[in-house]
C-alpha positions in Angstrom: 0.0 0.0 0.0 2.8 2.1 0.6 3.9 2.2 -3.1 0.2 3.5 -4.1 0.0 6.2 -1.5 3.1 7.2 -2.9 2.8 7.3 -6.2 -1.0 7.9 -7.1 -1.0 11.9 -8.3 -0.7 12.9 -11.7 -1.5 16.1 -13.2 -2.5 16.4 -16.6 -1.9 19.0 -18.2 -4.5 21.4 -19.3 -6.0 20.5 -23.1 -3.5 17.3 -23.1 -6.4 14.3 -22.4 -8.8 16.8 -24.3 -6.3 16.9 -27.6 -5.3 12.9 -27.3 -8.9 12.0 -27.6 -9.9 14.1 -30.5 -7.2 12.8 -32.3 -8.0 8.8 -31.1 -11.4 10.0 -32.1 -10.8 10.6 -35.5 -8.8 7.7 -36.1 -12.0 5.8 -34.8 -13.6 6.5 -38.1 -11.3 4.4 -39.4 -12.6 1.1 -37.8 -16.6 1.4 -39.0 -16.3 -2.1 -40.4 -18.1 -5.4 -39.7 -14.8 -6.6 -37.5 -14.8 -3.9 -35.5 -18.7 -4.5 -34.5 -18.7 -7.8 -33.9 -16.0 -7.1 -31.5 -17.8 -4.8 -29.9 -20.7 -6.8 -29.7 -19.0 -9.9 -28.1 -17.4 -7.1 -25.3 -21.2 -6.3 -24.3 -22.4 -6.9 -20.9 -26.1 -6.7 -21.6 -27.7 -5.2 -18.9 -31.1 -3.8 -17.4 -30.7 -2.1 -14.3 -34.1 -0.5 -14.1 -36.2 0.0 -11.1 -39.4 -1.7 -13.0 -37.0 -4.7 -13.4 -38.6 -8.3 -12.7 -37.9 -11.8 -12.9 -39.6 -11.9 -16.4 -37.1 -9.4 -18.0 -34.1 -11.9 -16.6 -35.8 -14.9 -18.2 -36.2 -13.1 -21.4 -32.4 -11.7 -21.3 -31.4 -15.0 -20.5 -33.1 -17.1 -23.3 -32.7 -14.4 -25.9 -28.6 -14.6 -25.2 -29.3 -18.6 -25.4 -30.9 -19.0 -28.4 -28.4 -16.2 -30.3 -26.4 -18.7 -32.1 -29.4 -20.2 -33.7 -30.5 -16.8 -34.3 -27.4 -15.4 -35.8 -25.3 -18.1 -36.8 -21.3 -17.0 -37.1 -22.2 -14.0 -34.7 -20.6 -13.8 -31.7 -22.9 -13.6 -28.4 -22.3 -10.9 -25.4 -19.8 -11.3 -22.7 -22.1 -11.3 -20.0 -25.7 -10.7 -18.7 -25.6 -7.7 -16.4 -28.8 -7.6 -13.6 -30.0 -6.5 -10.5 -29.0 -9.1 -7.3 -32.4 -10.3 -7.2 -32.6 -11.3 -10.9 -29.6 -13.4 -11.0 -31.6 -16.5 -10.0 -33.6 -16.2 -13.0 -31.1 -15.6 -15.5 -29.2 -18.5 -14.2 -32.0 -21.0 -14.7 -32.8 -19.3 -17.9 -29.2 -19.0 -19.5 -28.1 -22.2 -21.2 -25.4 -20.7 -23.2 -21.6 -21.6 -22.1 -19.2 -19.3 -21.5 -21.6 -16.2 -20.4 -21.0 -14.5 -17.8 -23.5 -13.7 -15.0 -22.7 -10.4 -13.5 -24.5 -8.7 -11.2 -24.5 -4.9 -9.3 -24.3 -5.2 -5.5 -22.6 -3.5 -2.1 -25.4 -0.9 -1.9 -25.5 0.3 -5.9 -25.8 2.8 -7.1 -25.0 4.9 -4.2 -22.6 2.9 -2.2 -24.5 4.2 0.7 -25.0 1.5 3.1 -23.4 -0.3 6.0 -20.3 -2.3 4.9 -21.5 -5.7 6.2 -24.7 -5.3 4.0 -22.3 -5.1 0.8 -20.8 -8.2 1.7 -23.8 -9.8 2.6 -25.5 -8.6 -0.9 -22.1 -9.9 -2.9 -22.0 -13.4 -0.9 -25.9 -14.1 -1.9 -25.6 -12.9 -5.7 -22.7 -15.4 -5.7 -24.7 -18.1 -4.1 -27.5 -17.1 -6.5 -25.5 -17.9 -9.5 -23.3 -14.6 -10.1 -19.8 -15.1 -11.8 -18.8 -11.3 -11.9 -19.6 -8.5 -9.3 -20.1 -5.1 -10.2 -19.8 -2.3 -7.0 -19.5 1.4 -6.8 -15.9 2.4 -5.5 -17.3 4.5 -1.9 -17.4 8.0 -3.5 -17.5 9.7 -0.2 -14.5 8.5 1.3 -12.5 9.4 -2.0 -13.6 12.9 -2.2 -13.0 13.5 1.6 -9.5 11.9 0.6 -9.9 8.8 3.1 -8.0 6.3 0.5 -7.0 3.8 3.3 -10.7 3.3 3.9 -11.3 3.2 -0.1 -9.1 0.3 -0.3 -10.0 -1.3 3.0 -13.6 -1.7 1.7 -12.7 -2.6 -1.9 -10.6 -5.2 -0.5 -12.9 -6.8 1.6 -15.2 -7.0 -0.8 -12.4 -8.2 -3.4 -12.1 -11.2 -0.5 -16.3 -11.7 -0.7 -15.9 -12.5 -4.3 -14.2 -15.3 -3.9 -13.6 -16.9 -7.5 -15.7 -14.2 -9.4 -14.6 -11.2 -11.0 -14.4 -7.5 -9.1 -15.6 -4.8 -11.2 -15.1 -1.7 -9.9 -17.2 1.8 -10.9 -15.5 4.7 -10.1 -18.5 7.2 -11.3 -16.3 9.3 -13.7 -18.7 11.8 -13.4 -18.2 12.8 -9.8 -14.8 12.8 -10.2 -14.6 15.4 -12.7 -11.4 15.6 -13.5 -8.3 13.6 -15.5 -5.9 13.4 -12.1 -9.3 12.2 -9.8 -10.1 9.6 -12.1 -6.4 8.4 -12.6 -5.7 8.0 -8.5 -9.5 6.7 -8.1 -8.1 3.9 -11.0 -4.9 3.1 -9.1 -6.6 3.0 -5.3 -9.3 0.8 -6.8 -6.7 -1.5 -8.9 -4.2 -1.5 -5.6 -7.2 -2.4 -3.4 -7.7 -5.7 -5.9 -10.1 -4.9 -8.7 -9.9 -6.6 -11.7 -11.9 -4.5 -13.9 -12.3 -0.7 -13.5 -15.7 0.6 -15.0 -16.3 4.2 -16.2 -19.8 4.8 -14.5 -23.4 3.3 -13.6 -25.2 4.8 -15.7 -27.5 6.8 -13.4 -26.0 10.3 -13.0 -24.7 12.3 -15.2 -22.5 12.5 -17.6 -21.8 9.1 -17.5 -19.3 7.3 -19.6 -17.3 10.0 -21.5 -14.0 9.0 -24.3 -12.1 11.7 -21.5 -12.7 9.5 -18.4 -12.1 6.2 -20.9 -8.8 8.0 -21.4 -7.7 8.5 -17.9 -8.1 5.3 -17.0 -6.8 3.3 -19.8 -3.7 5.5 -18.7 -3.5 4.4 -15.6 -4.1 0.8 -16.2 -1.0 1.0 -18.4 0.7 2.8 -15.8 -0.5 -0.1 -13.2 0.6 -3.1 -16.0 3.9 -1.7 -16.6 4.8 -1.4 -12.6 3.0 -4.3 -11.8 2.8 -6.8 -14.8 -1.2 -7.3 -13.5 -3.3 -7.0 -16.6 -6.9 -5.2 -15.0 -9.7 -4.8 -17.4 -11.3 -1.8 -18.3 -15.0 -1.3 -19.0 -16.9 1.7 -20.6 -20.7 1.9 -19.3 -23.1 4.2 -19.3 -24.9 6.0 -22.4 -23.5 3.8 -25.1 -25.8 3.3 -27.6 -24.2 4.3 -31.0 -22.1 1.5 -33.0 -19.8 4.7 -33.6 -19.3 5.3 -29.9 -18.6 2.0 -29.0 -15.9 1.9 -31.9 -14.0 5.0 -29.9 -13.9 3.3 -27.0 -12.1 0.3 -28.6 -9.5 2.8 -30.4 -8.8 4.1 -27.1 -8.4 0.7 -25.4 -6.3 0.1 -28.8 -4.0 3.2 -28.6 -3.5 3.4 -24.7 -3.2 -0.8 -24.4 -2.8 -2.5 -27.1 -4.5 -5.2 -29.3 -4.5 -7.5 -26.6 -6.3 -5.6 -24.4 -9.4 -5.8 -27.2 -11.2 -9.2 -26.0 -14.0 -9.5 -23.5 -11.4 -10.5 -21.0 -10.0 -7.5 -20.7 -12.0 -5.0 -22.0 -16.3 -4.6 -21.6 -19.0 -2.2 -22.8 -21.9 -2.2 -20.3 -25.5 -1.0 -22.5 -28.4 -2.5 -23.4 -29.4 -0.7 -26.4 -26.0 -0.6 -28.0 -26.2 -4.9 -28.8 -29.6 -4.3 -31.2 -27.9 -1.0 -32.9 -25.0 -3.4 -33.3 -27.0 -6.0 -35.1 -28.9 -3.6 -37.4 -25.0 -2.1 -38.7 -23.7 -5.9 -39.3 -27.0 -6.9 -40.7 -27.5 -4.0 -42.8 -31.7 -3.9 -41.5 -33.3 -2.8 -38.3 -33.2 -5.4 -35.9 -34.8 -5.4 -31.9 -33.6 -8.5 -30.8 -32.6 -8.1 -27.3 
């Protein structure tokens, strides 16, 4: 811990993040091609997260994500089905498709504001409920009073509730504000044991942004090249467009590398964005999921 209290500021200098994504996003224009959507598609976490949510919107997640290949043969499927703790039941008894993940928001989203033993409890039962990945909301008020011992305390603990699933961990870009916030949020949450970092929930505003994408792609290199730890990175939040989903995959490609571009390392959390996907590859208007 002592390395990462250390060595966590970074100040960007004004215009610099603001002038490296204008140019990333005009070489994005360059990857409008079926390749580059089908990636994108099989990076998708397809998720509902709405407060009308019930067990008969997992079922029908679930069996639409079963019964892709038969829909769209030579298509990849989505990475993941991304619910509400109380849904994961139902998309476990409903998803018969290998290899998808189950992920699922807990520890008090999307506020973070509840007693620490509750987010445990709520990340243990998703587990036991069928969950393979966790998705949580890095404690917001701690990090802006500057308490990052207790940041990393509860990520950690929570990191240890997880057991064998996957830690995703949102840092809510949009509260942070600002390029050197978002790059020490990045590194506290990566130190603390994360092994994705996630741009936003999706419910507060502005969510996922190319600027925040940038910031933490940066410091995910930064973490990889001190650390040799290869941490994921996933853009959520407003996503919609096929042509926004291909400038987050040039920034993941400029900032990390090609091998950074598989849905083992690198996610897109929407639920509109798969359909828009499938009406660009397919060349018609398709509402599948």
């Amino acid at each position: 811990m002592k390395w990462l209290l250390g060595n966590v500021e970074r100040e960007f200098p004004e215009g610099e993040v603001e002038k490296a994504v204008a140019n990333i996003v005009e070489k994005s224009g360059e990857l409008k091609s079926r390749q580059w959507y089908e990636l994108a598609l099989s990076c998708i976490d397809l998720t509902t997260l709405n407060s009308t949510d019930n067990h008969i919107q997992g079922e029908k997640f679930a069996m639409n994500v079963s019964r892709f290949k038969d829909e769209f043969p030579g298509l990849p499927n989505v990475a993941a089905i991304c619910v509400y703790p109380t849904l994961v039941e139902s998309v476990k008894k409903n998803l018969k498709t290998p290899g998808i993940k189950l992920a699922s928001v807990c520890a008090g989203f999307p506020s973070s504001q509840t007693f620490l033993d509750i987010k445990v409890m709520e990340v243990k039962m998703a587990i036991e409920k069928g969950a393979t990945e966790i998705d949580i909301v890095l404690n917001l008020g701690n990090f802006l009073a500057g308490d990052y011992p207790a940041v990393i305390q509860e990520i950690s603990i929570l990191k240890r509730a997880c057991g064998e699933a996957h830690l995703k961990v949102i840092l809510e870009t949009g509260a942070l504000k600002t390029p050197s916030k978002i790059w020490k949020a990045a590194l506290l949450a990566m130190q603390a044991g994360a092994d994705f970092i996630k741009t936003s929930t999706g419910k507060s505003e502005p969510a996922a942004t190319p600027e925040a994408a940038y910031a933490m792609c940066s410091a995910i290199k930064n973490y990889y090249e001190k650390t040799n730890k290869k941490v994921g990175f996933k853009a959520a939040g407003g996503i919609v467009d096929p042509a926004d989903a291909l400038i987050y995959i040039a920034i993941v490609k400029e900032l990390l590398g090609d091998e950074w571009l598989n849905n083992k390392l690198f996610r897109i959390g929407a639920s509109r964005l798969a359909n828009n996907l499938l009406t660009a590859i397919k060349g018609e208007s398709i509402e599948y999921f």
